[in-house]
C-alpha positions in Angstrom: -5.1 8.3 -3.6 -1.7 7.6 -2.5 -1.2 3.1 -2.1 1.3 1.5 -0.6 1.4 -2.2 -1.7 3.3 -4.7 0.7 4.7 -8.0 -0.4 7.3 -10.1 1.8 8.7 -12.4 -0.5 10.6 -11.7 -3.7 8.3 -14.0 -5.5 5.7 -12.4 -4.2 7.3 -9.0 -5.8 9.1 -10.7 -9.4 5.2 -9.4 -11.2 5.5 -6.3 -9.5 8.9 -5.0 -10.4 8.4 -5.7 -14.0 6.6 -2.4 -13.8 9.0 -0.4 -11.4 10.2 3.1 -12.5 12.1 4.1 -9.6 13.4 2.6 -6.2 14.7 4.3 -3.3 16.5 2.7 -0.1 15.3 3.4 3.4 18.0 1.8 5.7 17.4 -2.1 5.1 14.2 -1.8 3.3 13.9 -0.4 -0.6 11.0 1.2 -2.0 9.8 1.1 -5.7 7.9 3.8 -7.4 5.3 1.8 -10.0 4.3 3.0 -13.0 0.7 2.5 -12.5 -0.1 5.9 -10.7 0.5 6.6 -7.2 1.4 3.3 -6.3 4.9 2.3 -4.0 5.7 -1.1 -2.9 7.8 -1.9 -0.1 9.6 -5.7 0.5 11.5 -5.9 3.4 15.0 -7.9 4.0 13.3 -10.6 5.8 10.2 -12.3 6.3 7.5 -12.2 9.7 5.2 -9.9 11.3 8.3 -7.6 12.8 9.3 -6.7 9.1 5.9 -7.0 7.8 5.1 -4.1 10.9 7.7 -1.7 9.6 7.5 -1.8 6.0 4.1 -0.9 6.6 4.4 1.7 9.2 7.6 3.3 6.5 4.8 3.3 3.5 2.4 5.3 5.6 4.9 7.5 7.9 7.6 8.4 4.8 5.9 7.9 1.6 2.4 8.7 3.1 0.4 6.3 1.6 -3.3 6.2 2.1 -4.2 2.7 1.7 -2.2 -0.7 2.0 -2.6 -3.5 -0.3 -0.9 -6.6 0.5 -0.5 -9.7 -1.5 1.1 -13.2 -0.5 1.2 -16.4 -0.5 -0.6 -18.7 1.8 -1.2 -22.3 3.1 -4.6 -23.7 3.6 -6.4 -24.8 6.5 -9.4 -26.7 4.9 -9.7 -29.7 2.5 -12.0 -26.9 0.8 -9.4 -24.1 0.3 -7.8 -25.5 -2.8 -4.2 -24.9 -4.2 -3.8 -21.6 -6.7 -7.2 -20.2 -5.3 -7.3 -16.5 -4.9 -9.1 -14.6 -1.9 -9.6 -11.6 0.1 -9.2 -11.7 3.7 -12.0 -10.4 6.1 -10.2 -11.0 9.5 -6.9 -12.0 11.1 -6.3 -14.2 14.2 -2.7 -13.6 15.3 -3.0 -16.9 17.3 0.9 -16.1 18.6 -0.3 -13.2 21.0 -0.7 -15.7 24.5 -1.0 -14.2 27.6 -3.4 -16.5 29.0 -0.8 -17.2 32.3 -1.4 -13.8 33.4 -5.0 -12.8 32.9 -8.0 -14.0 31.2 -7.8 -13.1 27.5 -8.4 -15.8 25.0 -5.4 -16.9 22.7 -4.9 -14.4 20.4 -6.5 -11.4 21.9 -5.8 -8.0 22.1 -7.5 -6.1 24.6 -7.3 -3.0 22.5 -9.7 -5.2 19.6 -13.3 -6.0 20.7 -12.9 -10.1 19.5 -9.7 -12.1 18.5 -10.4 -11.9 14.9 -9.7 -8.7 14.0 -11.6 -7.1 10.9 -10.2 -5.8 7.7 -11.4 -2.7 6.4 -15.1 -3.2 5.4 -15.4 0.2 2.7 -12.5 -1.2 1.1 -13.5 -4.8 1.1 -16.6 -4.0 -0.2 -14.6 -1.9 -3.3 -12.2 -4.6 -4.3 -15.5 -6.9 -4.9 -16.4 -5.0 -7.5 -13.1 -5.2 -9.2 -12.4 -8.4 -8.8 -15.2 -11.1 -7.3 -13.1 -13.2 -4.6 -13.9 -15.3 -1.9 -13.5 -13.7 1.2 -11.9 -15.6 4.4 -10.3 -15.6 7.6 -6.2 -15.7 7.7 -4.5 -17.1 11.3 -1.2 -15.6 11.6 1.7 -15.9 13.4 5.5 -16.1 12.9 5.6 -19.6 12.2 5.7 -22.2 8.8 2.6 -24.4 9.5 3.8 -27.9 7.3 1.7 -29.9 10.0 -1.8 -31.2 8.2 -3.0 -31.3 11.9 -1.9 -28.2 13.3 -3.6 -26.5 10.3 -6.9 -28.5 11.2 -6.4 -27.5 15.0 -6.3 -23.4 13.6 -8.9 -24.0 11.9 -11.2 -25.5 14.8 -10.1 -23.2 17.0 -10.2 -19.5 15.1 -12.6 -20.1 12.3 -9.6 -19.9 9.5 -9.3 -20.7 6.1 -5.5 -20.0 5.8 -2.7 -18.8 7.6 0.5 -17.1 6.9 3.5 -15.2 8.5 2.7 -11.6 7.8 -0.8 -10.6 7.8 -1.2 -9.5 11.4 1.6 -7.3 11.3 0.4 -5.4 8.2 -3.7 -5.2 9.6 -2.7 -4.2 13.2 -0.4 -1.5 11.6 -2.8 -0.1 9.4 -5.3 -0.5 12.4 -3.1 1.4 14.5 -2.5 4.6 11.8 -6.1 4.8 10.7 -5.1 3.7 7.5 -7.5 0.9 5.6 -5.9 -2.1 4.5 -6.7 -4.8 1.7 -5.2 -8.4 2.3 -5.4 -10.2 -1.1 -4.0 -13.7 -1.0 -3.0 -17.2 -2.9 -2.6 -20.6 -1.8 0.9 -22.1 -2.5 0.4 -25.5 -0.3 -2.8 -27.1 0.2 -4.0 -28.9 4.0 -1.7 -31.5 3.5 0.7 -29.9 1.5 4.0 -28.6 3.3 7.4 -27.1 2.6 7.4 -29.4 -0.9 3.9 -28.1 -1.8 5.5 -24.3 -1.1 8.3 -24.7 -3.3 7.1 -26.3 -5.9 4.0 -23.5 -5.5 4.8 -20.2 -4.6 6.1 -18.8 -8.0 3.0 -19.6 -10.1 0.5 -18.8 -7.0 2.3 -15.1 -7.2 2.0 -14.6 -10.9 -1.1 -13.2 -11.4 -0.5 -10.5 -8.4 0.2 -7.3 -10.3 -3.1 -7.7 -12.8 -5.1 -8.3 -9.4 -3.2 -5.2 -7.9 -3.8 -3.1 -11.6 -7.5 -3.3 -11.6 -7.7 -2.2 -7.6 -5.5 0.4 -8.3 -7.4 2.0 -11.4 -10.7 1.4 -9.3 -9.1 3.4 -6.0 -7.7 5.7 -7.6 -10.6 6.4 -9.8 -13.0 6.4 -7.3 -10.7 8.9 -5.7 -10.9 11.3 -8.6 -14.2 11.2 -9.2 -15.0 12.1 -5.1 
């Protein structure tokens, strides 16, 4: 099995690239080979859904990848979701997507998704808990920094939402579109009332661990691959 693995921050990358062995550029994005099998990661030039979207759809359309794995950093929603925890995500809200002045869709929905959370892939889910025994939440996303304590309580009353970040609907909704499964693997760098400060201070040391997570998934895909 071919895997893509996405990451949109170079923090989020720094573990990764320890163990590149080639890179290639593909117009404003670069692409590195990883020595761990069949395994490319893509980190785009700039953060949010848009560039999240097309590294994604350049992993599956050029280097024909076969799954997605994407790791980031996250803020939490919850008193309960503490900082440095470690989780897998089981369904995004992109709580941007408003047309509610024209029809009657709910915030967030997409007519071409049967609820406004949208689910991950379930076989591959299911996998990764074998590998690595996470708790499994709900990400809101959107192209938006939430630093706000009560704007992250108000995503979480309203979609159900442990965390939220700026990249994880763009990466599900591509995979969702291509028929290729998608594992959203993520860390808190700032806690509920925790903001930019929180983020700083954070994000390096929530992203450290990333490439031993992403080493046992791998061996476990691409073994299981073997084996079938």
């Amino acid at each position: 099995m071919r895997i893509g693995i996405f990451t949109a921050l170079e923090e989020e990358s720094r573990s990764f690239l320890q163990h590149a062995e080639s890179c290639v550029q593909a117009g404003d994005f670069t692409v590195w080979k990883l020595d761990i099998g069949d395994v490319y990661l893509c980190r785009p030039p700039v953060v949010g859904e848009i560039a999240a979207a097309a590294a994604c759809q350049l992993l599956i359309s050029r280097f024909n990848v076969q799954a997605i794995l994407n790791f980031g950093v996250v803020g939490a929603l919850t008193e309960r979701t503490r900082t440095f925890s470690t989780m897998y995500v089981h369904s995004v809200v992109h709580y941007a997507k408003d047309t509610t002045g024209i029809d009657d869709c709910p915030l967030g929905q997409y007519e071409c998704f049967p609820s406004v959370a949208v689910d991950t892939d379930g076989d591959l889910l299911k996998t990764a808990l074998t590998v690595h025994k996470l708790p499994v939440v709900r990400c809101a996303s959107a192209d938006k920094f939430v630093a706000d304590s009560g704007e992250k309580s108000m995503l979480n009353s309203l979609f159900g939402a442990d965390i939220c970040d700026m990249e994880s609907a763009g990466v599900l909704f591509t995979c969702k579109f291509n028929g290729v499964p998608c594992l959203l693997i993520k860390c808190v760098s700032d806690s509920l009332y925790g903001g930019s400060g929180e983020y700083d201070k954070n994000s390096d040391k929530a992203a450290q661990h990333f490439f031993a997570l992403a080493e046992g998934l791998v061996k476990k895909l691409q073994g299981a691959t073997s084996a079938g």
